[in-house]
N, C-alpha and C positions, 0 to 999 in steps of 0.2 A: 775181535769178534764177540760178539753179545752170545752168551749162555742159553739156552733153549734146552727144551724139554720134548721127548718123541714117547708116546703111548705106539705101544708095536704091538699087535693082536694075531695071532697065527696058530701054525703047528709049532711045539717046540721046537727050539733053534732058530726058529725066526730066520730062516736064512730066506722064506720069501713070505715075509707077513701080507695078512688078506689088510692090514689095516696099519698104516703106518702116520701118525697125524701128530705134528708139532704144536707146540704151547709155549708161551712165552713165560709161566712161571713154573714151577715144580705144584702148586697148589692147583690149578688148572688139572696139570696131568693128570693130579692124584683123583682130581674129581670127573675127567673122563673116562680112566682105568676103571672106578666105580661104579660107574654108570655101566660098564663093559659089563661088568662081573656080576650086577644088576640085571641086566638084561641078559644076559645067559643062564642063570639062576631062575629068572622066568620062563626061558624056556625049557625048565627040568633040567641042564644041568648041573654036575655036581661041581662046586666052588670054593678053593679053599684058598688061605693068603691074605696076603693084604695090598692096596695100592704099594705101598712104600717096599716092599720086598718084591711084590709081584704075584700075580694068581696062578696059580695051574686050575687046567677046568677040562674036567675029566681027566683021561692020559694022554693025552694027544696035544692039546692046543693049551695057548698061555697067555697073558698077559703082562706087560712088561713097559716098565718107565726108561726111558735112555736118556743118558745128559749129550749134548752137543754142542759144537761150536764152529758148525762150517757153516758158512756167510751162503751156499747155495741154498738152504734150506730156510734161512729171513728172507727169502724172498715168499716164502710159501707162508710166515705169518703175517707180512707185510700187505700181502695181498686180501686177508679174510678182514 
């Protein structure tokens, strides 16, 4: 199974992220997560982190890189 990358946007714990979006390299992800952290920054919130560790944004909600490797989720980069 081919390596993939999951940008997860939510409340902490992500146990049900508003934004859950696969990338096929880790350099992708990093540049989605920032664009995340980008654009919540413009909308006044506070932003702190990095792609590579992950952001917290405000206290509630987070940003976050996941590695994967279940073949159900190439179907979801397969497809864009």
């Amino acid at each position: 199974m081919a390596k993939h990358y999951h940008v997860l946007v939510g409340m902490r714990g992500l146990y049900m992220p508003d934004v859950n979006e696969a990338f096929g390299s880790r350099k992708e992800a990093e540049a989605s997560a920032r664009a995340y952290a980008d654009q919540m920054r413009d909308q006044g919130d506070p932003v702190s982190g990095s792609a590579r560790q992950g952001y917290l944004v405000g206290d509630d909600y987070s940003i976050e890189i996941a590695d994967c490797a279940e073949a159900d989720c190439l179907a979801d980069l397969e497809a864009s």
